[in-house]
N, C-alpha and C positions, 0 to 999 in steps of 0.2 A: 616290529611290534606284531605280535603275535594277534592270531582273532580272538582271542581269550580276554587279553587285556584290551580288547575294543569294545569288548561285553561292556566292562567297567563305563566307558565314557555312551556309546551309544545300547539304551534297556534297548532288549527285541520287540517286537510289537505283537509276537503270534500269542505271549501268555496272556494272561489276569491279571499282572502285574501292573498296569497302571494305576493310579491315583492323584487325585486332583489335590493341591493347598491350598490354603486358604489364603490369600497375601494379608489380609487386611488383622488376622491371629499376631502373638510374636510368637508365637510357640517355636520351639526349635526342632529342627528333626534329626532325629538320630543319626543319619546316612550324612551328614550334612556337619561340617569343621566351622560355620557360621553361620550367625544367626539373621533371622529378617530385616529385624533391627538394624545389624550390619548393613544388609544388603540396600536397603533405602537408605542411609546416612552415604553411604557412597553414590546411588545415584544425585542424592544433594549435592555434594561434593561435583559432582560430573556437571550438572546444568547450571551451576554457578561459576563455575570455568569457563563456561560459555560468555561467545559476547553475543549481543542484542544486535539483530540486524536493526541498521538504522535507515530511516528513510530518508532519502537524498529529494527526496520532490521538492520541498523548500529551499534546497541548493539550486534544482535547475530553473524551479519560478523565478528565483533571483536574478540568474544568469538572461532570461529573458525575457525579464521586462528593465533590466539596465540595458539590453540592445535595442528595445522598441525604443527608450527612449533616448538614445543615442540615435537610431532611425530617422526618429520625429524631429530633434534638433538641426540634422542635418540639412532634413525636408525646409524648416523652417530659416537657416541658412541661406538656401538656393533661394527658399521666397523671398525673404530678407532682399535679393538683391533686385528682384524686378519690383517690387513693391515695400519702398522703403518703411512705409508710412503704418506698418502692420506689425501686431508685437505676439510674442509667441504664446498667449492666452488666446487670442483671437483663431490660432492655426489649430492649438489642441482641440478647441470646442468647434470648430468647421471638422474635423475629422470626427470627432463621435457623434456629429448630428449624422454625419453621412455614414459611417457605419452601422448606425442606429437606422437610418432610412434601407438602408440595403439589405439587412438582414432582420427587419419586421416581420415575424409573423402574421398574413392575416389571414388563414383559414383556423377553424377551432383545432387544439390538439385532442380531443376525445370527441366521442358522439355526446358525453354527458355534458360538455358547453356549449349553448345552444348558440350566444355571443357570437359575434366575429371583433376579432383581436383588431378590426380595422378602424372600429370607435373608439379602441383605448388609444392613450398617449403612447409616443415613443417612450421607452425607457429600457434599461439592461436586464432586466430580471424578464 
């Protein structure tokens, strides 16, 4: 390939010879064997071949909270054996009091609560 025929695919940049289109025209232009028209129906074409990233976050919340409570069953198991007399309502709600107690906030999270979080109830939120 010749520099001649390089003309062809890359214009020089030292002339005048620039100019800007308009994308949003159909106008077609002269220099040009297809139209805008064209040219978007095939990008349609192209982003519809596409697949959608999907998000997996709900596959792996799944996957870990059937292991917490596979966890807790087991927990509840072993207690099972030194205290027969205990049923596993009793062990789920002993564990989220104490999670609840362990991770209370009680200082304010802004200056604009003047409150301390140590009057309010336990709760998740």
């Amino acid at each position: 390939m010749s520099e001649s025929d390089l003309g062809d695919y890359f214009p020089s940049s030292s002339g005048s010879e620039t100019s800007e289109y308009d994308i949003t025209s159909d106008e077609e232009d002269s220099d040009c064997d297809y139209s805008l028209k064209d040219a978007r129906r095939w990008v349609q074409l192209d982003t519809k071949n596409l697949q959608k990233r999907r998000r997996q976050k709900g596959y792996y919340i799944t996957i870990f909270r059937h292991l917490l409570d596979m966890a807790i069953w087991n927990a509840f198991i072993l207690r099972k054996k030194k205290l027969p007399n205990i049923d596993n309502y009793d062990i789920r709600m002993n564990l989220v009091e104490r999670i609840l107690e362990k991770f209370h906030v009680t200082t304010p999270r802004s200056a604009k609560r003047q409150k301390l979080q140590n009057d309010c109830p336990l709760r998740l939120t």
